[in-house]
N, C-alpha and C positions, 0 to 999 in steps of 0.2 A: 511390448514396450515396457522397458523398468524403467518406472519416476520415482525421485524422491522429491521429499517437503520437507525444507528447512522452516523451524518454527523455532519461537522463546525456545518455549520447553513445551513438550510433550506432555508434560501433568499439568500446564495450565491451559491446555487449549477445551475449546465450549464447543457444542453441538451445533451452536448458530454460527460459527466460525466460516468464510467460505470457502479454507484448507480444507474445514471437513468434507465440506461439500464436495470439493475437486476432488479428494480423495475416494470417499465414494463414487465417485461418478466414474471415476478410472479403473476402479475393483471392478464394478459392475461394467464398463467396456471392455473387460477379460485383459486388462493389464495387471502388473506387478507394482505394488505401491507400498515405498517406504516412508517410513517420517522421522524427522533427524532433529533434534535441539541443537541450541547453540553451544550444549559444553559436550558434544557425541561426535564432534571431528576427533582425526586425529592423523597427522603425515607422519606414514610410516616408515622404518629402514627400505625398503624397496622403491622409496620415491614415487610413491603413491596416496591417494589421500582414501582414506577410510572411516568408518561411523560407524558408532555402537546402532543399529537402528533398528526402530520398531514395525512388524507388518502384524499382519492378523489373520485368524485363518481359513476364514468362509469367502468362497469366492464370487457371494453376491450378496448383498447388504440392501435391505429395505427401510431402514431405521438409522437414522445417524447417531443416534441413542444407542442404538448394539454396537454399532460400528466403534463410536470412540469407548464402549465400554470396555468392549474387547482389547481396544487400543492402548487403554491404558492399565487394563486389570492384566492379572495374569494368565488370562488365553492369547496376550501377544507375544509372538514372532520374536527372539532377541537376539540380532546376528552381529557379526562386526562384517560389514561389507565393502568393497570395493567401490567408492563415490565414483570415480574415472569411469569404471564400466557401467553409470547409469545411460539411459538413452536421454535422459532430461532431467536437470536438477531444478527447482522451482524455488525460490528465495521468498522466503513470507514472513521475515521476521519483522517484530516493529525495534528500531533502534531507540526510538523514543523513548519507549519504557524501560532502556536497561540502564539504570542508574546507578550509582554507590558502588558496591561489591561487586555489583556486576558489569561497569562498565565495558566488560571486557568483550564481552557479549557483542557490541552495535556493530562490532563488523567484521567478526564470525565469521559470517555466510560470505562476505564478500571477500575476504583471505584465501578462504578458502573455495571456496568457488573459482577463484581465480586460476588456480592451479590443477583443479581438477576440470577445467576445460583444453588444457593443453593435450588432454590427450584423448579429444574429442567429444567429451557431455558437453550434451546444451547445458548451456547455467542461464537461470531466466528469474530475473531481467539479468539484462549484464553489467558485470559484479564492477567492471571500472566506470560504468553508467552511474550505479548506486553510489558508489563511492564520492561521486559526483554531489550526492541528493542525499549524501549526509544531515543536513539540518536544512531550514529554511531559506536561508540565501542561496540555495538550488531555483527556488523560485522567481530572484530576481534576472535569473539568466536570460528568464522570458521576455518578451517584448512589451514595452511598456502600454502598451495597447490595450495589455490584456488583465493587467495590475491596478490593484487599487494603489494611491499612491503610499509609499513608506519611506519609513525610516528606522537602522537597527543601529545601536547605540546601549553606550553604558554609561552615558551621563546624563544626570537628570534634568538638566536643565536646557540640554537640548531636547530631549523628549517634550517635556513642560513646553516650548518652545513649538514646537510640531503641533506640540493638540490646540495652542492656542493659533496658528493658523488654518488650523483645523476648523476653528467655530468654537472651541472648548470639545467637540463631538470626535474622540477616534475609537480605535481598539486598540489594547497596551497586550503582548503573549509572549513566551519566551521563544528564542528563537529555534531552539531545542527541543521541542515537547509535542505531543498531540490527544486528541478526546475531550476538550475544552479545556483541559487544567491548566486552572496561573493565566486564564484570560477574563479580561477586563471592560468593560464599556465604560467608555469615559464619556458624560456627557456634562454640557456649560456647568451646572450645578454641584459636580464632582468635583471640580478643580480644587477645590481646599483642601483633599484629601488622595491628589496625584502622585503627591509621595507615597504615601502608602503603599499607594499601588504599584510604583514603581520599583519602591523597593520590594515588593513580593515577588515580583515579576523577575527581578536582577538574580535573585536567590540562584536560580537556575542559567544563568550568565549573560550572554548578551541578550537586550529586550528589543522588537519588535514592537514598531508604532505603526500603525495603517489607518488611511482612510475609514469612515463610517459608509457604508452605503446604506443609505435607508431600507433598499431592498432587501437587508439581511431580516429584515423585521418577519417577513413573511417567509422565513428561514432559506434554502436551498438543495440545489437538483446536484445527484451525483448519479455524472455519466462516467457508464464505465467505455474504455477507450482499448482497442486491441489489435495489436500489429501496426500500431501507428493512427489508426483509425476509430469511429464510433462503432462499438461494438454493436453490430445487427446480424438476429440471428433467428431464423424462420420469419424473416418479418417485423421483428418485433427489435426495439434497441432496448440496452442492460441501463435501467436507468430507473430514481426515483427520487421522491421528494422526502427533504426532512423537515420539518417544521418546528420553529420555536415553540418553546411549551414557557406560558405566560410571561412574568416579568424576565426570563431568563434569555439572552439573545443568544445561545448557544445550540445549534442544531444537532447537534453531534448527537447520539443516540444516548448513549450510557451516559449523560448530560443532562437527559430529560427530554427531550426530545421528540417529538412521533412523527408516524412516515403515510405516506401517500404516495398514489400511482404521479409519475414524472409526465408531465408533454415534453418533448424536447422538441425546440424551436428550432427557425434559421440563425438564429444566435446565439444558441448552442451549438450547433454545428460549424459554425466561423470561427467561432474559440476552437474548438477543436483541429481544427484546418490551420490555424496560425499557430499553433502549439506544435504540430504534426511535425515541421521537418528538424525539430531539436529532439523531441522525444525519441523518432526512427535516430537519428544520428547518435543518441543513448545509449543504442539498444533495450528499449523500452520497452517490454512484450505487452503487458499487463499493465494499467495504468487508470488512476480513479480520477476525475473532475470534479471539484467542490464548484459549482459555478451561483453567482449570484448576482440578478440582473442581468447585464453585458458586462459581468468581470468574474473570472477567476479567483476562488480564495483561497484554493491550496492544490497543489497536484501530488497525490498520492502515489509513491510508485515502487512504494514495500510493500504494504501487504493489506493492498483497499479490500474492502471490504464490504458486504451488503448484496449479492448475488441473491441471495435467498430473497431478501426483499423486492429485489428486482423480479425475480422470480413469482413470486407471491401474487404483483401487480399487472405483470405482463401474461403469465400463464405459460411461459418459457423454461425449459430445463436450458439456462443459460450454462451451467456447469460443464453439460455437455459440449457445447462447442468450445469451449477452452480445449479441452480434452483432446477434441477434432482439429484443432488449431495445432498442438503438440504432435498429434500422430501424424500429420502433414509434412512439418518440421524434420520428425524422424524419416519419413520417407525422401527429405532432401537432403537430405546428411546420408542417405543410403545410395542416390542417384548419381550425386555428386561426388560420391568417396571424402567426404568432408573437406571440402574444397574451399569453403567459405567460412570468414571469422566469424567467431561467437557474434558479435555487435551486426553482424549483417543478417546471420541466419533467425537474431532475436525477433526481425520484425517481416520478416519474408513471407 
């Protein structure tokens, strides 16, 4: 099987990354595995889509520390390749982070991915799914069941307005962003100083008002969700906790953050189940849960992260069944003579 991993860039990805991870784990299941930055496309005269892309060249990797060294030093692989004749293209870029100069970047992978499943690579997730889940109002698509309540707006006074039926108690975040930056807890005692935050928040364009759930205090569980479903795999599901680190209500890890083994409950699994038939109808292969309490905080479905952790806690090579999930896929893309669209075979 040839996969490729579309990522930012190639020089800035980490060891704890869980591309790296998939990527090893695909070496090491005797596959071929590329990795592609957002500025390494390119459609070429042949009507074909191509990437400068990097492999490496040991065919089994114990160390994700050799792995990406080799990845990024000069024992890597430097081909221009043929994207169409991958058996699976994997989309793990975060759009959040490409700002300024590089805006151009957030949707890369989904251009082109687009066109290079016309002539049968998986492209995973799928690229007019993504496109979909461009910024945060992909969120409100969901059912309000599963939402804490909001409101996105660029006038202040409607926001002001929101927190004060709030209790004075919301969260203010841009609508555009992720990893806690430019997010705010607003509580009664703040309010004199909501502009502020407002306009920090606006800097990065429309803001993003939500409910408080008290529950966030004892931070939150992210399940990871695959094919449509909770990801379980020997037994075990892809899942853990993050917790706030002191005055700060921001779980997110590189925020401060620390993690713990997850329970995942009956009401984590009913969030998941009520989510289920928009995500499949996405084509959603891969898919992270920020859940807290009985609500949803965010549905990640670029490039969730945190396998390792999960892994850590559960004692699971969850990477592995991804992997197995993909080789699956290829074999019904081989049974079927690629009979089915990208958006169906996504979550098969």
């Amino acid at each position: 099987m040839r996969i490729g991993f579309m990522v930012n860039d190639v020089k800035t990805e980490l060891e704890s990354y869980t591309t790296i991870r998939l990527a090893v784990s695909a070496i090491n299941m005797g596959h071929e595995v590329w990795v592609i930055g957002a500025a390494d496309f390119e459609f070429g005269a042949d009507d074909r889509i191509h990437a400068r892309a990097r492999s490496t060249p040991q065919k089994q990797y114990k160390s994700l520390k050799v792995y990406l060294k080799h990845l990024q030093g000069t024992k890597a692989i430097v081909e221009n390749i043929s994207v169409d004749d991958l058996d699976v293209l994997l989309l793990r870029s975060d759009p959040s982070t490409e700002t300024g100069e590089r805006a151009w970047a957030q949707t890369a992978g989904i251009n082109f991915g687009r066109v290079a499943m016309r002539r049968g690579a998986i492209v995973l997730n799928d690229p007019n799914g993504l496109a979909k889940a461009i910024n945060k109002m992909y969120f409100q698509l969901f059912p309000e069941e599963v939402r804490p309540r909001t409101l996105i707006s660029r006038d202040p006074e409607a926001l002001k307005e929101f927190a004060k039926s709030e209790g004075g108690h919301c969260v203010l975040k841009p609508l555009l962003g992720s990893g806690g930056a430019n997010v705010f807890l607003v509580r009664p005692d703040d309010m004199a100083n909501i502009n502020q935050m407002i306009e920090a928040v606006s800097r990065d364009g429309y803001v993003l008002a939500q409910e408080y759930l008290p529950a966030a205090a004892e931070g939150d569980t992210r399940l990871f969700l695959m094919n449509g479903r909770p990801f379980l795999y020997r037994g075990k599901y892809a899942a853990f906790r993050r917790l706030s680190s002191g005055e700060d209500m921001r779980s997110n890890i590189h925020a401060g953050g620390e993690k713990e083994a997850a329970k995942v409950t009956e009401v984590h699994l009913k969030l998941a189940e009520i989510v289920r038939p928009k995500l499949v109808q996405d084509g959603m292969f891969f898919v992270g849960l920020d859940i807290v309490g009985d609500k949803l905080m965010e549905i990640n479905v670029f490039s969730p992260g945190g396998l390792g952790s999960a892994r850590t806690f559960e004692n699971v090579d969850f990477s592995r069944g991804v992997i197995e999930a993909l080789e699956r896929k290829v074999d019904y893309m081989k049974y079927y003579r690629r009979n089915f669209a990208n958006v169906e075979m996504a979550t098969l």
